[in-house]
Every structure is written in structure tokens, then in C-alpha cells.
C-alpha positions as CSV (number, residue, x, y, z in Angstrom):
1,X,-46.9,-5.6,99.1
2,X,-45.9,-1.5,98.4
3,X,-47.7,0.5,101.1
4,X,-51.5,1.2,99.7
5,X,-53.1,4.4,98.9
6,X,-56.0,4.7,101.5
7,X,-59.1,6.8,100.7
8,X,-62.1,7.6,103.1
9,X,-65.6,7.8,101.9
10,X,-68.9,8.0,102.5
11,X,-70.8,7.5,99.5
12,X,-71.3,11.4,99.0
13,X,-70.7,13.3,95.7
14,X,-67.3,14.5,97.0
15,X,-66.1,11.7,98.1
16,X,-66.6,9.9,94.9
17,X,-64.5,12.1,93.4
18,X,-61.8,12.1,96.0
19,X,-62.4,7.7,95.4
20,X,-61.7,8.8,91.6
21,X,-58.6,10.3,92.2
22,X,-57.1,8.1,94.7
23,X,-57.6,5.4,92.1
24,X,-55.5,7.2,89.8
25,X,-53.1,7.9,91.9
26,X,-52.4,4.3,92.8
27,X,-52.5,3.5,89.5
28,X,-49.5,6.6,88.8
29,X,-47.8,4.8,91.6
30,X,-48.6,1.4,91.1
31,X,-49.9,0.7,95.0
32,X,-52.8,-0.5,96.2
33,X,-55.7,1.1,96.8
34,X,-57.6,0.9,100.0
35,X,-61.2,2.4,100.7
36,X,-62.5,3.1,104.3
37,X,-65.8,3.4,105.5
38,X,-66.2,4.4,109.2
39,X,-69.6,3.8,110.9
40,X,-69.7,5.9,114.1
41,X,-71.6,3.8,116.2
42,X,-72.7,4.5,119.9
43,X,-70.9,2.8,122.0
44,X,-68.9,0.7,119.9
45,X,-66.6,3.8,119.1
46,X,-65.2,2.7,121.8
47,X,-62.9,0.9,120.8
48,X,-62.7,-2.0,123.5
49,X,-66.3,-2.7,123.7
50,X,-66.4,-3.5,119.2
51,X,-67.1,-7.3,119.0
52,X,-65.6,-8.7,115.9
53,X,-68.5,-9.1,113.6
54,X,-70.0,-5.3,114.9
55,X,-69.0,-3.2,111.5
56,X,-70.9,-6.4,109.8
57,X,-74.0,-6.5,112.0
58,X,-74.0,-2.5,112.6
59,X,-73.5,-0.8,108.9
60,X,-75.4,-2.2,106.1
61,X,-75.2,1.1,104.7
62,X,-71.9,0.9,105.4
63,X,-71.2,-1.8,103.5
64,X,-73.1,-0.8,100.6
65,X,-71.3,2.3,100.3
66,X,-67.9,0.4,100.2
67,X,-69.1,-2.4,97.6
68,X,-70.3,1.0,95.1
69,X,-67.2,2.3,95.5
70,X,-65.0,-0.5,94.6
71,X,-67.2,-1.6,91.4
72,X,-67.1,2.3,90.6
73,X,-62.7,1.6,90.7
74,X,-62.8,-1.3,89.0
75,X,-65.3,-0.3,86.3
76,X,-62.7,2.2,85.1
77,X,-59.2,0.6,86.2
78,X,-60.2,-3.2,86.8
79,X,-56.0,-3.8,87.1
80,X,-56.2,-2.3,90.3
81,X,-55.2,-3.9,93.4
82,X,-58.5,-2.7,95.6
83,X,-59.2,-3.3,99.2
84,X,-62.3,-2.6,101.5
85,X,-62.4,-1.6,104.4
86,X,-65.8,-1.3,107.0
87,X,-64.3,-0.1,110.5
88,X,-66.9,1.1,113.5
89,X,-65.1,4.0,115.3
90,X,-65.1,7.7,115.1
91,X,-63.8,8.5,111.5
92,X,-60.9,10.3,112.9
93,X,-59.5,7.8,114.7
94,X,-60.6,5.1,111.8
95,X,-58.7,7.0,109.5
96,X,-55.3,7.5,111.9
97,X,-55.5,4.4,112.1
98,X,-55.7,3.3,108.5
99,X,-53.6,5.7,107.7
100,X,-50.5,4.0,110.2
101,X,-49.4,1.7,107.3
102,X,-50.7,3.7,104.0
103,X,-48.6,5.6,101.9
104,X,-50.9,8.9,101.8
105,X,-54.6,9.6,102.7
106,X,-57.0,10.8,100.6
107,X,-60.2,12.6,101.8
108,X,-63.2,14.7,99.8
109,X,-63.4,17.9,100.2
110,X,-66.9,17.4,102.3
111,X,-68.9,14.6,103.2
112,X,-72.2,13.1,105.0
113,X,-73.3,9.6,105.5
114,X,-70.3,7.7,107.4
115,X,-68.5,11.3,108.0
116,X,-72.0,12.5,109.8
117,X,-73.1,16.2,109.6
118,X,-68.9,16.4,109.8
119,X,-67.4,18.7,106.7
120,X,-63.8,19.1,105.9
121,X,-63.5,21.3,109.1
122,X,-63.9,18.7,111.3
123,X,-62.4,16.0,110.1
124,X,-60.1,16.7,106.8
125,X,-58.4,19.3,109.2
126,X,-58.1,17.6,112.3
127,X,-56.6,14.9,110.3
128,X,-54.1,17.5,108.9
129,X,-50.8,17.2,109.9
130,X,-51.5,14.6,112.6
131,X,-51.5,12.0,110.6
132,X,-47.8,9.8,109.6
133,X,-48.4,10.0,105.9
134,X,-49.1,12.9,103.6
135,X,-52.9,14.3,103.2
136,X,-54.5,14.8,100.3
137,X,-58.0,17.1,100.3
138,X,-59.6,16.7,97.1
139,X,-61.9,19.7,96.3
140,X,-64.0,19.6,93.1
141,X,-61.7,21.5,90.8
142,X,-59.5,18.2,90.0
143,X,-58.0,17.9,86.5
144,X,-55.2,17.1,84.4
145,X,-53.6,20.2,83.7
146,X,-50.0,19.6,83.4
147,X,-48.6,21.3,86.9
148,X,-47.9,20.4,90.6
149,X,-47.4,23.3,92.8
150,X,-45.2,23.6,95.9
151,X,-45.4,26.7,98.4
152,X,-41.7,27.2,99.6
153,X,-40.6,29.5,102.7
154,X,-36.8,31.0,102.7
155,X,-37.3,31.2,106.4
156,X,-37.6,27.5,106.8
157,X,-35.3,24.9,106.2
158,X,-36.6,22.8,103.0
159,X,-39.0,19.9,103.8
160,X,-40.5,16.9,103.4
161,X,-43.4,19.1,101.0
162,X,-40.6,19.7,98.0
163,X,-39.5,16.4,98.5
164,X,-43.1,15.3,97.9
165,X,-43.5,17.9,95.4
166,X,-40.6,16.5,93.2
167,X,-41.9,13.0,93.6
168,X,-45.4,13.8,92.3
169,X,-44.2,16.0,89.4
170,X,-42.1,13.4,88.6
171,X,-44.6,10.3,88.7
172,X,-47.0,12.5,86.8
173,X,-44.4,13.5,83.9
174,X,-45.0,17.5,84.9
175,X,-43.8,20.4,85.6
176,X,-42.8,21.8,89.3
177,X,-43.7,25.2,90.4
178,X,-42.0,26.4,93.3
179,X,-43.7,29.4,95.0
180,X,-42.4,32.0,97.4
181,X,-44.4,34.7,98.3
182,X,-43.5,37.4,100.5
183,X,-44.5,40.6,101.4
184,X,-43.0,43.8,103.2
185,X,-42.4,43.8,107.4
186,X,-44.6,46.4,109.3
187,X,-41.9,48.1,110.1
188,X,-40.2,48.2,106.3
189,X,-43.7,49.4,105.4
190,X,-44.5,52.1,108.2
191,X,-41.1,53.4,107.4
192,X,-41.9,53.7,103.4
193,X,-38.9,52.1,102.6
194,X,-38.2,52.6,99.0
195,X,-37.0,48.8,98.4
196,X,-35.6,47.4,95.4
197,X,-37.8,44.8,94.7
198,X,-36.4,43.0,91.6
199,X,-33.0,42.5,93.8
200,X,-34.9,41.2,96.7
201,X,-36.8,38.8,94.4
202,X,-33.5,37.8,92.8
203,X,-31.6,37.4,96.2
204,X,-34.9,34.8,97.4
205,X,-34.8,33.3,94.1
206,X,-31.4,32.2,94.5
207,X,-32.3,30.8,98.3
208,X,-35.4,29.0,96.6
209,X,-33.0,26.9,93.8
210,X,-30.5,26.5,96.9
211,X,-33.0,25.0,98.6
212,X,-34.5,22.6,96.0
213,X,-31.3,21.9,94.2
214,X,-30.5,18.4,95.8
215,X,-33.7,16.7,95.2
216,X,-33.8,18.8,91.4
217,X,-30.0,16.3,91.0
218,X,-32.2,13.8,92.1
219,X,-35.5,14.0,89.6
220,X,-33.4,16.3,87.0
221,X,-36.3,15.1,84.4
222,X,-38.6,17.2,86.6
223,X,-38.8,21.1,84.7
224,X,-39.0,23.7,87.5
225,X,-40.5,27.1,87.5
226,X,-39.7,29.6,90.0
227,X,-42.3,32.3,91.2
228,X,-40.4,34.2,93.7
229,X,-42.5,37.5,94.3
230,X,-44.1,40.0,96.8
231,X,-47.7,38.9,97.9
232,X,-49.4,36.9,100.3
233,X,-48.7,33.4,100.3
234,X,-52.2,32.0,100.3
235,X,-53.3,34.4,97.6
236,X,-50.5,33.4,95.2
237,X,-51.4,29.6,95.8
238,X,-54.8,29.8,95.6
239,X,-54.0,31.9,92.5
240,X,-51.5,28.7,91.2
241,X,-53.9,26.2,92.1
242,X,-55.9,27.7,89.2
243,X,-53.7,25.6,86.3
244,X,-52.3,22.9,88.7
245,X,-53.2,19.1,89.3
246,X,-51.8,19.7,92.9
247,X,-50.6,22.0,95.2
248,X,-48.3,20.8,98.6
249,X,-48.2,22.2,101.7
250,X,-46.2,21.6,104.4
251,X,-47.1,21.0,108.5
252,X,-44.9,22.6,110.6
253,X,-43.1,20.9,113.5
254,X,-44.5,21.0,116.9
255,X,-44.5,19.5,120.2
256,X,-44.8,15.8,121.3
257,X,-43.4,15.0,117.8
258,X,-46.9,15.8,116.0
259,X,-47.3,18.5,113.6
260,X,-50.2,21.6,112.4
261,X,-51.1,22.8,110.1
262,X,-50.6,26.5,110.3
263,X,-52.8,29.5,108.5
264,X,-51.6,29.9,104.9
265,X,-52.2,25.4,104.9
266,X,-55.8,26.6,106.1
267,X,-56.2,28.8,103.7
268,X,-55.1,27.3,101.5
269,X,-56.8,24.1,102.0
270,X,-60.4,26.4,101.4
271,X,-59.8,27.9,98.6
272,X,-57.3,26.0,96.3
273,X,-59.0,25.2,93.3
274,X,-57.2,22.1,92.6
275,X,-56.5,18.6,94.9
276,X,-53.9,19.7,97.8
277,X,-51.7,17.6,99.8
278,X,-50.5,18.5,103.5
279,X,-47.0,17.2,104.2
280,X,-45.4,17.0,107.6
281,X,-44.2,13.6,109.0
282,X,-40.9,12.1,107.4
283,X,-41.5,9.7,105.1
């Protein structure tokens, strides 16, 4: 069996919605789809003190929120492979876990209930990057509108997030922006350098399609639009994320193998008007 689609919720508003579209994304990828409850339960977080029947004896709420959220699936897409999932541990560690053998994670952009008194602060961004599939925060702005969108860095060497990019454009039957946004040094700007912007743009464009160019040979249905221009990065995404179904971030590399998320994935993560997936660990 193809590696599922695993979405957390806790029966709120938001996390019905992020249940929605991880439905339809299994269904675009024809996987499974799995839906986790965690109940965080005193002192059976722990994970060597949980007795096996616990989650069933501990969370009838629990319960009840997964059972709503699977007839809500397969009232809409009753072809759907659809699994359930009612684990007692802290929901960051439920969802690492769950997460070990999915093919991405999906999470709403807040939440209550089985995610207590914890919004996207505390648990979509610690999951962020430290997780070994790609994260998807799903903020109320989700529609079909035709676009992914992909932040792109010259500076960095291209990563697993246009990889993931191209894939999702290309499942979806959309187009692919790629977006590089940069802006002047301190220096460059202190010194009023009279720059020639339209050459600069045109020398990063050219980096941009170098960059891409293998995995465009490999989805050459996907239709790509540059925006190479001088801005901040998280201001032109959030600004993208406006007529997109997605925008893709990456995580950064760090140490011990993990990887973070760094401050234009933050910001962007806030304000994007549109689902946004954080990409880091090699697929």
C-alpha cells in the first residue's frame, strides 16, 4: 500500500478544513488517507506507562471526533481509502510519529480540543521542518485557483521544495510559479549605488531556470512562470499566495541531520493566504 496522507485534527473548524483538503489531496494522489487524533493524557504521554486499550478507555471525545471526521471524508469521496487513528501522547510527538511512514502531513491552521489551548505556534511550527515528510499548514484561504507557488533562493543550491513544487503543479494539471525575491545589500544601499535593475533581474532569472531546468525536463507538461524581482521575500509570497492553491517552502539544513524553518518560512506560514507546505527532508 502507497504511503498515506496523514492529517491531524481535533474536531475544530480549522481542522475540518485542513481534513477537507487532505482528502483531496489523496484523492489527486491516489494514497490513503489517514486522520489522527492525539489525546494528551496525564501520565500516559509517557509513552511507556500507555496500556494498550488507554486511547480507548481515556478519549471518548477522542473517538468521536475521529468517527465525524471520517463520515465527513466519505460523505464527499466515499472511494477513499480512510484510516483512523486515536493515539494518547503529546500531539507533537503523535504526529512525528505518524508522520514516520506518511507521505506528507497535513495540519489546520489552529486548533483546540485534542491540540489543547495549542495554536499553529506551538505545534504546526514545531512540527516544521522536523518532521521526515513535507508539511502542509492549511489556513482558511484554500481554493482552486489554478497556481502552485515555489519561493526559490539563487544563493542556495535548488531543493527538495521545487522538486515538490513541480510534483504538485503537475498532479494538479497547473501552473508553477517560481519566485525570487531580492532586495539591495546595506552596503549597495548606503552607498546609493545607481544599479541596473532590469540586468540584475535578467542575470537571477537566468540562475532561477538553471536551477529548475532538470526537474522542468522531467514534468515538461508543467507551464512555469518566473517572478524574478527586487522585494522582500515574504512580501512577494504572501503577495502570490493571493491567486495560488499552494505555496512551498523550503527548511534549511541544520545540525544532527534535522532541519528549521527559518524567517521568510515563518512568515510566510502567517500570512499566506493560501495552504503552504514546508519542505526539508529528502524524499
Amino acid at each position: 500500500m502507497s504511503a498515506p496522507i496523514v492529517v491531524g485534527t481535533d474536531g475544530s473548524a480549522a481542522a475540518g478544513r485542513a481534513v477537507d483538503w487532505a482528502a483531496g489531496e489523496a484523492a489527486l494522489r491516489h494514497r490513503p488517507l489517514r486522520i489522527v487524533h492525539a489525546a494528551e493524557i496525564w501520565p500516559y504521554q509517557v509513552r511507556r506507562f500507555v496500556p494498550p486499550d488507554a486511547a480507548e478507555r481515556t478519549s471518548p471525545a477522542g473517538r468521536a471526533v475521529l468517527l465525524e471526521a471520517e463520515r465527513r471524508v466519505l460523505e464527499r469521496r466515499p472511494e477513499l481509502r480512510v484510516t483512523t487513528a486515536l493515539v494518547v501522547n503529546a500531539t507533537a510527538d503523535a504526529l512525528r510519529d505518524e508522520s514516520e511512514k506518511a507521505f506528507e502531513l497535513v495540519l489546520g491552521h489552529r486548533g483546540h480540543g485534542g491540540f489543547p489551548g495549542l495554536p499553529l505556534a506551538s505545534v504546526g511550527l514545531r512540527m516544521a521542518g522536523r518532521t521526515a515528510v513535507p508539511l502542509v499548514i492549511v489556513r482558511d484561504g484554500a481554493a482552486d485557483r489554478g497556481e502552485v507557488v515555489v519561493g526559490h533562493d539563487v544563493a542556495e543550491e535548488p531543493g527538495e521544495a521545487l522538486r515538490y513544487a513541480f510534483d504538485a503543479a503537475a498532479v494538479r494539471g497547473v501552473r508553477l510559479r517560481v519566485v525570487h525575491a531580492w532586495q539591495l545589500s546595506v552596503d549597495m544601499a548606503e552607498a546609493a549605488y545607481a544599479l541596473d535593475e532590469e540586468r540584475l533581474n535578467d542575470e537571477r532569472r537566468a540562475r532561477v531556470i538553471e536551477a529548475y531546468a532538470p526537474l522542468h525536463e522531467r514534468y515538461p507538461l508543467v507551464d512555469v512562470v518566473n517572478d524574478v524581482l527586487v522585494g522582500h521575500p515574504v512580501s512577494e509570497l504572501v503577495r502570490a499566495s493571493r491567486t495560488a492553491d499552494l505555496v512551498v517552502v523550503g527548511a534549511h539544513p541544520h545540525r544532527w541531520g534535522l532541519f528549521r524553518l527559518g524567517s521568510i518560512g515563518h512568515g510566510v506560514i502567517h500570512h499566506a493566504e493560501c495552504p503552504v507546505a514546508v519542505v526539508g527532508v529528502p524524499r
